[in-house]
MDTraj code that builds the backbone (N, CA, C; nanometers):
import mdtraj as md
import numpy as np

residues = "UNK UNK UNK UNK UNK UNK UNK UNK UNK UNK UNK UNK UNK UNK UNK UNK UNK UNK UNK UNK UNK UNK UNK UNK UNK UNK UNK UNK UNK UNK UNK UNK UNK UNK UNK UNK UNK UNK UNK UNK UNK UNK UNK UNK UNK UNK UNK UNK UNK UNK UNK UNK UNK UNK UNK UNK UNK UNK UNK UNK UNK UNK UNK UNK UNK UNK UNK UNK UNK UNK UNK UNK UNK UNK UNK UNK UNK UNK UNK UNK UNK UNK UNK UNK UNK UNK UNK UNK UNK UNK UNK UNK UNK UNK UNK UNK UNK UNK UNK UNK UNK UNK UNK UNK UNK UNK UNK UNK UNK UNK UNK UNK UNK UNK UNK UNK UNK UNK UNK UNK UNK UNK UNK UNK UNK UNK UNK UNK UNK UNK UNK UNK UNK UNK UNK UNK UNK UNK UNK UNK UNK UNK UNK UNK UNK UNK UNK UNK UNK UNK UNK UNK UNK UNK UNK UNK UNK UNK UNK UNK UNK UNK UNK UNK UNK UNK UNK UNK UNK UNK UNK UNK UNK UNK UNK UNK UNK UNK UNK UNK UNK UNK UNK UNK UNK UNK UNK UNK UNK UNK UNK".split()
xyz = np.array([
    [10.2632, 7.7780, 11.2688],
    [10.3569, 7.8696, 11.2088],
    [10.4748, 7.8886, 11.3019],
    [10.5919, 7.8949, 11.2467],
    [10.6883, 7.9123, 11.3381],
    [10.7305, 8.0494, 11.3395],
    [10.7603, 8.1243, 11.4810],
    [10.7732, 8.2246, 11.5107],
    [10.8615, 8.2670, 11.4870],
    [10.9673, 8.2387, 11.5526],
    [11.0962, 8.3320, 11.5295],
    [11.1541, 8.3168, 11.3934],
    [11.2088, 8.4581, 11.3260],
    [11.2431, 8.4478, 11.1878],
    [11.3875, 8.5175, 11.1763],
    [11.4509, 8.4638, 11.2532],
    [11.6053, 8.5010, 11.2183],
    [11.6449, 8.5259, 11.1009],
    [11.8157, 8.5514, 11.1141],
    [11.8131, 8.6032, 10.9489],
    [11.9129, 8.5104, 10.9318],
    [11.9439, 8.4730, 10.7801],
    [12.0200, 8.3636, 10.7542],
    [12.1445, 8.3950, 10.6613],
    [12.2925, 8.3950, 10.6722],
    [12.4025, 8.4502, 10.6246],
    [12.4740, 8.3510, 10.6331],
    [12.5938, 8.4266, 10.5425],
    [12.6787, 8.3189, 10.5761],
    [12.8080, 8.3024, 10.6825],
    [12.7778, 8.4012, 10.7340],
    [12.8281, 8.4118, 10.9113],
    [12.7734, 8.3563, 11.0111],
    [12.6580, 8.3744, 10.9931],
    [12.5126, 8.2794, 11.1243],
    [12.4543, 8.2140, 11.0564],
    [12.4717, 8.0605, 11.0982],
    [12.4421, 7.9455, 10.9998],
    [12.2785, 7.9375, 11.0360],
    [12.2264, 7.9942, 11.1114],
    [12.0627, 8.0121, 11.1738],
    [12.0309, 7.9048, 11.1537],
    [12.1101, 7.7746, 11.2649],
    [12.0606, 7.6689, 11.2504],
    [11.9516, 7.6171, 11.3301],
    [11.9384, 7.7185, 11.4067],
    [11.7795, 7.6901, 11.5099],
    [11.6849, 7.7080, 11.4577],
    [11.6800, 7.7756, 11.3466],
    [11.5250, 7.7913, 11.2447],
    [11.5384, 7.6102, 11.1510],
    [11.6719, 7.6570, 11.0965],
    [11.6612, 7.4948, 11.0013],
    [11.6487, 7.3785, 11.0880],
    [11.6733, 7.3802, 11.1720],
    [11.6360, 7.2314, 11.2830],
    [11.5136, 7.2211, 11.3059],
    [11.4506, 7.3470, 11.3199],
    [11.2723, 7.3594, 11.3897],
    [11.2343, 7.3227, 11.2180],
    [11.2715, 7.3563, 11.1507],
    [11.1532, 7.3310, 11.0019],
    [11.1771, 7.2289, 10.9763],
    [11.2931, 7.1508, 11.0337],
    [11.3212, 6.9844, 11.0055],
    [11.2084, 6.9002, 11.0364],
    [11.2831, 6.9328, 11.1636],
    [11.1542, 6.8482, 11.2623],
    [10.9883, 6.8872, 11.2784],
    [10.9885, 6.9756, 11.2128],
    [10.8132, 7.0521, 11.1488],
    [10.7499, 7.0230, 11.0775],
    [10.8685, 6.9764, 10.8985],
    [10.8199, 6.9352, 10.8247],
    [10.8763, 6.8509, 10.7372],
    [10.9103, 6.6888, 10.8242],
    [11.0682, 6.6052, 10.7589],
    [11.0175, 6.6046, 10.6203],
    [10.9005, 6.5485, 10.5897],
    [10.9049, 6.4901, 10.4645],
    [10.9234, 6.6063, 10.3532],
    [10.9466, 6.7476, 10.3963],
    [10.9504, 6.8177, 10.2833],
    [11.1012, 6.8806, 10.2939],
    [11.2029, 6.8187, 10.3939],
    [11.2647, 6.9151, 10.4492],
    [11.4506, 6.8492, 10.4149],
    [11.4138, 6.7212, 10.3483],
    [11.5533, 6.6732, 10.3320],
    [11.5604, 6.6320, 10.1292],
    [11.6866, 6.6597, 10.1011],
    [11.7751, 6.7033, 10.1622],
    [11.7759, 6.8635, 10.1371],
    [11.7315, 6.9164, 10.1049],
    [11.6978, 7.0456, 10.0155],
    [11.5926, 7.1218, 10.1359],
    [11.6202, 7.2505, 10.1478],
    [11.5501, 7.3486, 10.2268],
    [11.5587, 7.4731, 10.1216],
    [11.4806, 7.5715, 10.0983],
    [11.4756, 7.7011, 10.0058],
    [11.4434, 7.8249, 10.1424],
    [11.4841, 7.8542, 10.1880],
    [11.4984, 8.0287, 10.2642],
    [11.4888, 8.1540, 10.1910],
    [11.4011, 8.1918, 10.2055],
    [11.3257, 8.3315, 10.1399],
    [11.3420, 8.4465, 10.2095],
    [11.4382, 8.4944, 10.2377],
    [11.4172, 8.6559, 10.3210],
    [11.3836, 8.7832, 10.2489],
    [11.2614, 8.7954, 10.2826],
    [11.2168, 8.9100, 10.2267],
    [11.2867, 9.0407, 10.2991],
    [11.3551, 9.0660, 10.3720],
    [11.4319, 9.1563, 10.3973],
    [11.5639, 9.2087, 10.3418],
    [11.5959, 9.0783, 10.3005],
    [11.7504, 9.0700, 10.1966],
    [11.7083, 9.0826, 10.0875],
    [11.5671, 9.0620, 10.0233],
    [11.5600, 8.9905, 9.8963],
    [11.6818, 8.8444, 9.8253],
    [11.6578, 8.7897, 9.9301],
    [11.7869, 8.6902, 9.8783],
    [11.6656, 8.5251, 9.9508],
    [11.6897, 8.4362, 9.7953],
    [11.7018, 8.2840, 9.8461],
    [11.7870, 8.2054, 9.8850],
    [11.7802, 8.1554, 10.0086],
    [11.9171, 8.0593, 10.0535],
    [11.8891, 7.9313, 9.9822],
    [11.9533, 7.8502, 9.9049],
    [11.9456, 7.6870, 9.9068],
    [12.0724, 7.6281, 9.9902],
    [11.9913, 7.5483, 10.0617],
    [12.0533, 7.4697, 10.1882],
    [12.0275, 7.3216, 10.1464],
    [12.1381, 7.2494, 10.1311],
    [12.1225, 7.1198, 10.1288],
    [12.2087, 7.0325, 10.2443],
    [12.1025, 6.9296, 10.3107],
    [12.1979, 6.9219, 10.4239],
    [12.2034, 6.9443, 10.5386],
    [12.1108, 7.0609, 10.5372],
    [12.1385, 7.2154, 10.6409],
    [12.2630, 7.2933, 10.6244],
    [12.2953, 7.2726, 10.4976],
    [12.4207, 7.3568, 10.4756],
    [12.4259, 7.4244, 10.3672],
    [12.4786, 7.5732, 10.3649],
    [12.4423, 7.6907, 10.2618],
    [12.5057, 7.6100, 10.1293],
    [12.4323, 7.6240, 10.0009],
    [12.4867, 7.6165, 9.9289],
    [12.5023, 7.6991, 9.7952],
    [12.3849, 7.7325, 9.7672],
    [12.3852, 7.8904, 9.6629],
    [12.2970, 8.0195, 9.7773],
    [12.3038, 8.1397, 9.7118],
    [12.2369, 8.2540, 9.7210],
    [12.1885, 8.2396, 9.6274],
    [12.0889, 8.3221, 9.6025],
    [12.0455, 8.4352, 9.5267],
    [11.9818, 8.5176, 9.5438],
    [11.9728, 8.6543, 9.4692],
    [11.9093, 8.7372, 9.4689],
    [11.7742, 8.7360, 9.4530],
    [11.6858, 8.7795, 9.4482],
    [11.5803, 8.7677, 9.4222],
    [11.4066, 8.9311, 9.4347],
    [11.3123, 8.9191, 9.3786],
    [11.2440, 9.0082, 9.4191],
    [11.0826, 8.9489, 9.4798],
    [11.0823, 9.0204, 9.5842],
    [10.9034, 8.9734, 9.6248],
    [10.8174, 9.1072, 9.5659],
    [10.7138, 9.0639, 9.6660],
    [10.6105, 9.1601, 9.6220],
    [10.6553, 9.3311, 9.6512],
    [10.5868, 9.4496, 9.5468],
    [10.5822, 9.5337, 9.5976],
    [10.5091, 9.5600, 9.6466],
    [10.4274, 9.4593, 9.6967],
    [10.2823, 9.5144, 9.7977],
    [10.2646, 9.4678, 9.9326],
    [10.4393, 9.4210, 9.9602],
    [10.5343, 9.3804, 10.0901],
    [10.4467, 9.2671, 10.0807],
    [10.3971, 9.1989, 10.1741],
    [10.4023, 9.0644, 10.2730],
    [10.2392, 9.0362, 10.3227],
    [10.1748, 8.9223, 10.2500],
    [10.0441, 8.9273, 10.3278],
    [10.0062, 8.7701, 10.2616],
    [9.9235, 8.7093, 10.3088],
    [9.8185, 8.5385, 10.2396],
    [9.6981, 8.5993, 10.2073],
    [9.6389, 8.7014, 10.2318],
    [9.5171, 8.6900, 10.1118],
    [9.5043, 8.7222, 9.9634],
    [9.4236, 8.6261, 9.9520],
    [9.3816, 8.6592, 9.8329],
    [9.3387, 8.8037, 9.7533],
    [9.4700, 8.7973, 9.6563],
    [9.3509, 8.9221, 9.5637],
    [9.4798, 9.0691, 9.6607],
    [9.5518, 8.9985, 9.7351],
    [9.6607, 9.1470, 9.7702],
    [9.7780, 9.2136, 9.7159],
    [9.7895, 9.0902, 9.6103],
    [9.9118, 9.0952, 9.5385],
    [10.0407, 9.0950, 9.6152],
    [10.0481, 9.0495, 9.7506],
    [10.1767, 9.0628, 9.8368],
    [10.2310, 8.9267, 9.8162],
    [10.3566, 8.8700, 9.8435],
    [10.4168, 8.7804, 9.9113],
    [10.3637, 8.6826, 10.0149],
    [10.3400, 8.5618, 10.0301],
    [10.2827, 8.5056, 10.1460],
    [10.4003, 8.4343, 10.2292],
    [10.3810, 8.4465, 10.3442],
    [10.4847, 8.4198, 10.4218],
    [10.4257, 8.2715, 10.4900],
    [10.5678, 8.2035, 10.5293],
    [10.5336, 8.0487, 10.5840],
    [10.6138, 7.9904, 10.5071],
    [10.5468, 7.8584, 10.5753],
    [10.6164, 7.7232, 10.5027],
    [10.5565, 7.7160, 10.3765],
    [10.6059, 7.6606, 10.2871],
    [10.5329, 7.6111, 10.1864],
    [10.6529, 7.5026, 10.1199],
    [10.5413, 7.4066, 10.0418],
    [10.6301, 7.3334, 9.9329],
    [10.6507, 7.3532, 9.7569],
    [10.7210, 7.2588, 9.6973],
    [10.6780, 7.3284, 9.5937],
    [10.6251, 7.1952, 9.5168],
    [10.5079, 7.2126, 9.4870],
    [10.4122, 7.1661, 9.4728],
    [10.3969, 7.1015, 9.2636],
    [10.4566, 7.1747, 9.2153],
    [10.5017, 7.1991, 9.0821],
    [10.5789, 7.2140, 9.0085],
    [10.6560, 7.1518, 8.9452],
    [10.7761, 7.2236, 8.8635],
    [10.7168, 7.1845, 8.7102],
    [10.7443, 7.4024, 8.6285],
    [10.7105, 7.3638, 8.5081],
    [10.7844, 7.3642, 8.4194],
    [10.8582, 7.3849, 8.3071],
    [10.9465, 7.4268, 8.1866],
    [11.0524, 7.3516, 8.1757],
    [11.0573, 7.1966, 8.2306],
    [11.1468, 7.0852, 8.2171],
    [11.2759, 7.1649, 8.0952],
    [11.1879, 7.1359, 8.0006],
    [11.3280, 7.1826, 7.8431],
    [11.2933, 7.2998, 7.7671],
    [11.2453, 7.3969, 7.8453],
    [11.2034, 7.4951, 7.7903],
    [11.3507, 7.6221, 7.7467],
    [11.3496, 7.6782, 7.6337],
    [11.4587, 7.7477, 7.6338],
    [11.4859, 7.8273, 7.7529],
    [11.5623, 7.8853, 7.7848],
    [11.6298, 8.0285, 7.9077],
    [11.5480, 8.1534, 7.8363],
    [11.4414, 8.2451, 7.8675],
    [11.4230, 8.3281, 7.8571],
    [11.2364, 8.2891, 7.7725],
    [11.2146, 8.1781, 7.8080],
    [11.1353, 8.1377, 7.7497],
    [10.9937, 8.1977, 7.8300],
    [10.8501, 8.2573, 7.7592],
    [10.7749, 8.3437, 7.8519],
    [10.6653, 8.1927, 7.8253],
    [10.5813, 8.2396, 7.9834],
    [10.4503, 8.1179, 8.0128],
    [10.3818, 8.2152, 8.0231],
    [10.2674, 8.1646, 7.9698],
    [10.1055, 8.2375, 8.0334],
    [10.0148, 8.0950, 8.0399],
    [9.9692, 8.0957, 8.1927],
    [9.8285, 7.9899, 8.2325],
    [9.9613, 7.9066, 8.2523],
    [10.1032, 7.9249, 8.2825],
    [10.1713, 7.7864, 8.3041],
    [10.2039, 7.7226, 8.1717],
    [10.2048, 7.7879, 8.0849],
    [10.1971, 7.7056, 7.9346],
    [10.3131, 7.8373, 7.8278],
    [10.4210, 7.6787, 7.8153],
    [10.5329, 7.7881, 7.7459],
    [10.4538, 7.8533, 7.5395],
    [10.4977, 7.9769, 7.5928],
    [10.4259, 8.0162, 7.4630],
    [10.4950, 8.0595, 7.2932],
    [10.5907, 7.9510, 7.3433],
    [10.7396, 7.8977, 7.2280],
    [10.8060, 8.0829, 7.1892],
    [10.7838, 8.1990, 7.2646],
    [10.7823, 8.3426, 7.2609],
    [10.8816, 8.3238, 7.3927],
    [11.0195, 8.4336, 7.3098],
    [11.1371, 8.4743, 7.4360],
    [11.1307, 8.6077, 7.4889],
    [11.2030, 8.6406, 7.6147],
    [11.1794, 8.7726, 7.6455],
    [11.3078, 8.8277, 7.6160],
    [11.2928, 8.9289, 7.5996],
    [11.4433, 9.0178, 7.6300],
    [11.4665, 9.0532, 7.7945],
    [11.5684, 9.0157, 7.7716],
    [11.6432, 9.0781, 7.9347],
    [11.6599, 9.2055, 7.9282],
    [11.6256, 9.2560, 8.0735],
    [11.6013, 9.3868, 8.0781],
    [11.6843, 9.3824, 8.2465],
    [11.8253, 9.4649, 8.1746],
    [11.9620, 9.4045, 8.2849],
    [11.9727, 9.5531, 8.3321],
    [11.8891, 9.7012, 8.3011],
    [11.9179, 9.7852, 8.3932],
    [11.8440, 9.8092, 8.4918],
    [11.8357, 9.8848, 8.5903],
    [11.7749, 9.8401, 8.7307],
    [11.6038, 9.9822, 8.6617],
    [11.6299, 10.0714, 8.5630],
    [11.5529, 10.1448, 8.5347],
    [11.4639, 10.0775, 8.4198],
    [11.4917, 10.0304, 8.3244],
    [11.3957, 9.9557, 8.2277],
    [11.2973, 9.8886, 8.2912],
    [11.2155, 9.8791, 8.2777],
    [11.0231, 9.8031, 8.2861],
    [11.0168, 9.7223, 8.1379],
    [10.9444, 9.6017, 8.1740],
    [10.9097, 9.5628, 8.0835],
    [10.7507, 9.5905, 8.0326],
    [10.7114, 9.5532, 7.9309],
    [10.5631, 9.5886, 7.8943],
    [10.4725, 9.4717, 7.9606],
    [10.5060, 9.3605, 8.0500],
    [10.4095, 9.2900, 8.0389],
    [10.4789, 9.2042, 8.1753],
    [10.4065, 9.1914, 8.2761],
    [10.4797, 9.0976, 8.3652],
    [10.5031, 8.9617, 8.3773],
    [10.6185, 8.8967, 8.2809],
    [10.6538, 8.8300, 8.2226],
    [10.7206, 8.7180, 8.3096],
    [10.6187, 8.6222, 8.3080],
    [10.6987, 8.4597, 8.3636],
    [10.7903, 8.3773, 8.3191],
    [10.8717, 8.3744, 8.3249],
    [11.0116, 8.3335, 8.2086],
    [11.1068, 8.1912, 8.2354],
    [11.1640, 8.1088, 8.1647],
    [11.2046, 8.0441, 8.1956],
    [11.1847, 7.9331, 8.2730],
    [11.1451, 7.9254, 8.3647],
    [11.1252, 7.7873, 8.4921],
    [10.9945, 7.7982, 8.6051],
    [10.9387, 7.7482, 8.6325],
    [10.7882, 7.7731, 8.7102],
    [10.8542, 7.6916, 8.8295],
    [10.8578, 7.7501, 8.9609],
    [10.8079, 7.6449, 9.0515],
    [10.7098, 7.6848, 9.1533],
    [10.5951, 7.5815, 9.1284],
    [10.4104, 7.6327, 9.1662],
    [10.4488, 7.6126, 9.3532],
    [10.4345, 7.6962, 9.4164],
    [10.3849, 7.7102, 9.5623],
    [10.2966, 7.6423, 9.6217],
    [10.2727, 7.5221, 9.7046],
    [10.1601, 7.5346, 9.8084],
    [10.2247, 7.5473, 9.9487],
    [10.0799, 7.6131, 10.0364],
    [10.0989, 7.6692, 10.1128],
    [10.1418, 7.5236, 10.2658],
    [10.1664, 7.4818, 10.3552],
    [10.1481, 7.3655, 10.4582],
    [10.1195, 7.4528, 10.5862],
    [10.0627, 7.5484, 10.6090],
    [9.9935, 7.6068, 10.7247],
    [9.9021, 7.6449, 10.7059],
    [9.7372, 7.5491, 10.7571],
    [9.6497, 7.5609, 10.7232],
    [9.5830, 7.6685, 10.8297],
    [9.4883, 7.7577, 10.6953],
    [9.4416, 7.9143, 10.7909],
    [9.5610, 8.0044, 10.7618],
    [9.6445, 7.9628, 10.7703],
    [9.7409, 8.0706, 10.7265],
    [9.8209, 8.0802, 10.5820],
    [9.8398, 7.9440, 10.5208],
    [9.8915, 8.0122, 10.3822],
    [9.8366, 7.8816, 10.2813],
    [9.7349, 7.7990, 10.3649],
    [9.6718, 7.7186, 10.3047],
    [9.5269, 7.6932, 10.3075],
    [9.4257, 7.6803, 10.2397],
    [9.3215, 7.6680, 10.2283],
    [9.2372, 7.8493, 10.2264],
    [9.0897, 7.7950, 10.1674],
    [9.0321, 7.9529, 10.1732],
    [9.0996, 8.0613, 10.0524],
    [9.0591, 8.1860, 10.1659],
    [9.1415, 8.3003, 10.1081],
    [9.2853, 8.3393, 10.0839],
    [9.3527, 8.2300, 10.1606],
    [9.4731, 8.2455, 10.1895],
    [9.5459, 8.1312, 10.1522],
    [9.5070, 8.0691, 10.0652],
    [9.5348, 7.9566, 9.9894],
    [9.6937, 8.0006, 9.8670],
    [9.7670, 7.9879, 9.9032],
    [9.9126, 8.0260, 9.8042],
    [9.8911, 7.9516, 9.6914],
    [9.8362, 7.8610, 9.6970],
    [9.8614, 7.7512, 9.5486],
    [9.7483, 7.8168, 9.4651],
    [9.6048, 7.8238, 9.5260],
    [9.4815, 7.8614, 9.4399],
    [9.5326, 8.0586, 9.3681],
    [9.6124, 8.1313, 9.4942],
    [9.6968, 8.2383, 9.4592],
    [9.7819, 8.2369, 9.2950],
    [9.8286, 8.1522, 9.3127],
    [9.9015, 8.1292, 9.1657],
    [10.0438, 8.1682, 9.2231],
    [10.1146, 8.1475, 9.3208],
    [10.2073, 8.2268, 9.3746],
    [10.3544, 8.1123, 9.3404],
    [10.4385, 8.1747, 9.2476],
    [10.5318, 8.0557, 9.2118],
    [10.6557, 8.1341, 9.2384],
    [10.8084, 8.0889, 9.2374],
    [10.9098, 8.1233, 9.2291],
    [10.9102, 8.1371, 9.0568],
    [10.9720, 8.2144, 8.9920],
    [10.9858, 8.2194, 8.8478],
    [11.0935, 8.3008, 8.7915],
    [11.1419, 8.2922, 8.6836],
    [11.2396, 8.4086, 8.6330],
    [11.1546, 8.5183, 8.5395],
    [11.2107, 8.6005, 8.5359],
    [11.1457, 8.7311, 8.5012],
    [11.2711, 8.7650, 8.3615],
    [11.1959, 8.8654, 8.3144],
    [11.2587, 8.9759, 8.1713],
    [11.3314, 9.0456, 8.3176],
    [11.2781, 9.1150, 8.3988],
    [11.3085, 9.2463, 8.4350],
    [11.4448, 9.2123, 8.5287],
    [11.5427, 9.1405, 8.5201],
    [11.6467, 9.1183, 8.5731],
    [11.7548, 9.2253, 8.6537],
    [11.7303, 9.3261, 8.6237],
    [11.8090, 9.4668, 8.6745],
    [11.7156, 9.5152, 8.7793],
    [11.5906, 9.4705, 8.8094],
    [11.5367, 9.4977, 8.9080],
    [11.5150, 9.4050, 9.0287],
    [11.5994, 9.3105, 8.9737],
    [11.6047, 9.2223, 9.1062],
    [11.6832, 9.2773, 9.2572],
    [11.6588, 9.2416, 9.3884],
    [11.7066, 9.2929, 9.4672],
    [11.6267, 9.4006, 9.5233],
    [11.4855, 9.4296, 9.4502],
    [11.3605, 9.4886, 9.4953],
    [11.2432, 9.4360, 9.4619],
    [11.1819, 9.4842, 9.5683],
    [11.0449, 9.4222, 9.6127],
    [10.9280, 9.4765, 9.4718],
    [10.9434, 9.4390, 9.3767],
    [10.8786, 9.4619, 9.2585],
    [10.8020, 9.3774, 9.1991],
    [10.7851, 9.2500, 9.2437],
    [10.6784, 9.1726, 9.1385],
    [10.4953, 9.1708, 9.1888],
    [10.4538, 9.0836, 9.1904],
    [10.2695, 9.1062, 9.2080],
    [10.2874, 9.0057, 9.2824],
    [10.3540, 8.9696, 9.3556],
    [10.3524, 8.8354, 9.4702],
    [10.4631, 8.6925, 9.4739],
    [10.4487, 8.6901, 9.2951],
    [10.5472, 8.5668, 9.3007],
    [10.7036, 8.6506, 9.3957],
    [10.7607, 8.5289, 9.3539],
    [10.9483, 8.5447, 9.3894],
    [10.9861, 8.5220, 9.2455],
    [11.0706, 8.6501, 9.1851],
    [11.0811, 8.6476, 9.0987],
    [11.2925, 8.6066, 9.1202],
    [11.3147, 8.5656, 8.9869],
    [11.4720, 8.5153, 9.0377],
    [11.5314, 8.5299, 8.8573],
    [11.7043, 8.5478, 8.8641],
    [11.7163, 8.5623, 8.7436],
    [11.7449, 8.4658, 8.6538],
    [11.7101, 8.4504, 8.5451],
    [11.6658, 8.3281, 8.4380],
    [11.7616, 8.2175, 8.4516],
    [11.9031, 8.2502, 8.4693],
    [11.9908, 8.1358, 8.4705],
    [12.0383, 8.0891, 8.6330],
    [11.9809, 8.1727, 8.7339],
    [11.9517, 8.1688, 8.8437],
    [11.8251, 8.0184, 8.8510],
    [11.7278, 8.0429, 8.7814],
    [11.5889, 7.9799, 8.8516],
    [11.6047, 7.8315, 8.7348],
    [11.7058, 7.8569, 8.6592],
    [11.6890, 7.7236, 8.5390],
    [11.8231, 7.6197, 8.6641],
    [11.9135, 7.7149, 8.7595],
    [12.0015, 7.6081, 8.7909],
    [11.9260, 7.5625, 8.9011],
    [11.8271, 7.6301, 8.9985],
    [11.7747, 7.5716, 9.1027],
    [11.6993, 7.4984, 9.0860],
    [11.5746, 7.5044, 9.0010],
    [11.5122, 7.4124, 8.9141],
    [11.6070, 7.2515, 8.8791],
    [11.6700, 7.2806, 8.8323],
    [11.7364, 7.1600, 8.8136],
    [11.8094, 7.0954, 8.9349],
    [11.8108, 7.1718, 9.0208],
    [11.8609, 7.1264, 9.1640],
    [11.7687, 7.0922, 9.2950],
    [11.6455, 7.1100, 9.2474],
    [11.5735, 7.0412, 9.3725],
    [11.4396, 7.0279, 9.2870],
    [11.3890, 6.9042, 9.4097],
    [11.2572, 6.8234, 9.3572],
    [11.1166, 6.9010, 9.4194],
    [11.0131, 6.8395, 9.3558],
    [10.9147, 6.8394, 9.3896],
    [10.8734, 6.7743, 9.5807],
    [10.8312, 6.8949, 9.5944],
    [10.8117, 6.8609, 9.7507],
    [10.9080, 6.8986, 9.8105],
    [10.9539, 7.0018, 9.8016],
    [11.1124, 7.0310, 9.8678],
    [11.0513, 7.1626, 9.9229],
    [11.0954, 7.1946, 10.0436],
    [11.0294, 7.2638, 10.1813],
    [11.1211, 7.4401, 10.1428],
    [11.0145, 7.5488, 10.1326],
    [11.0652, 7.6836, 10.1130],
    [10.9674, 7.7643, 10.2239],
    [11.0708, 7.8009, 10.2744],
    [10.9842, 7.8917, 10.4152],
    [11.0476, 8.0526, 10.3774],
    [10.9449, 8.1049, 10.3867],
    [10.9100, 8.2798, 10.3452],
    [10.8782, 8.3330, 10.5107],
    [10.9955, 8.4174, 10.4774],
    [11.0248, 8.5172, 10.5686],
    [11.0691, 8.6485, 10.5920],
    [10.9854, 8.7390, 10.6965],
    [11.1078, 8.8473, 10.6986],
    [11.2201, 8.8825, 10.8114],
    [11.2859, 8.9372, 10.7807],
    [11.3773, 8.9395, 10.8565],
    [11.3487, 8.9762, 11.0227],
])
top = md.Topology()
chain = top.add_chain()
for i, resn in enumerate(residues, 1):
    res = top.add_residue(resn, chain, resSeq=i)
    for name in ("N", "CA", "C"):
        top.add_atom(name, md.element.get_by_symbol(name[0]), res)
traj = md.Trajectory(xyz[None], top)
């Protein structure tokens, strides 16, 4: 696991973290890197080693942990192991990973809840590459079910509100989706 967890802006290119996860983990690490700060609630995509979108985003409200069954965020390297909803409409809801041809409504004020915690739009499935820590066992991210996804609850992004995934907003997670592959290296962090 790599220690130091700087923070990543677009003032401090925090290229001493992206060099160490290069050389940590090439084959998952070019050209595409995903940066998770759970302190910002924000995903960096870096292609290159160079910033290329933000976004906003929400982790867990049960902050930051790899076991099983905590409902937190797992922190580390991980890849992404999965991508689901190829041509699925924008707002389109999954259950078991399986689009259920059923849309959500966007729910764009930061006070609305939705009735149902709703996987929307684009899946990308998590595994963990630090074994004991966010791979294998109890602490297994992939057996977790722990994905990046878009959500209904869009006005609540920018807080730590979902059950573990990284939740992101629908036309947010349909352009990143379409912008990086399978096996492409996302390291979860806090600030």
């Amino acid at each position: 696991m790599i220690q130091a967890q700087p923070t990543y802006s677009a003032h401090h290119s925090n290229t001493e973290l992206v060099n160490r996860l290069c050389l940590q983990y090439p084959k998952h690490s070019s050209p595409d890197i995903l940066l998770v700060n759970i302190a910002q609630q924000t995903l960096y995509h870096l292609q290159h080693k160079q910033l290329c979108e933000r976004y906003i985003i929400s982790s867990a409200e049960n902050g930051v942990g790899n076991q099983n069954g905590s409902g937190q965020t797992p922190l580390g390297a991980h890849c992404i192991q999965q991508k689901i909803g190829t041509d699925a409409a924008a707002d389109s809801i999954f259950k078991g990973r399986q689009n259920t041809g059923q849309t959500a409504n966007r729910l764009t004020q930061a006070k609305q809840r939705s009735c149902a915690d709703y996987i929307t739009s684009r899946i990308l499935w998590l595994s963990g590459l630090e074994a004991g820590y966010n791979q294998g066992g109890a602490v297994d991210s992939y057996q977790r079910y722990i994905y990046i996804h878009g959500t209904d609850e869009e006005g609540r992004l920018g807080q730590a509100v979902s059950h573990g995934c990284i939740r992101m907003a629908n036309q947010d997670i349909i352009a990143l989706y379409q912008a990086i592959q399978i096996n492409t290296l996302v390291y979860i962090y806090v600030d």
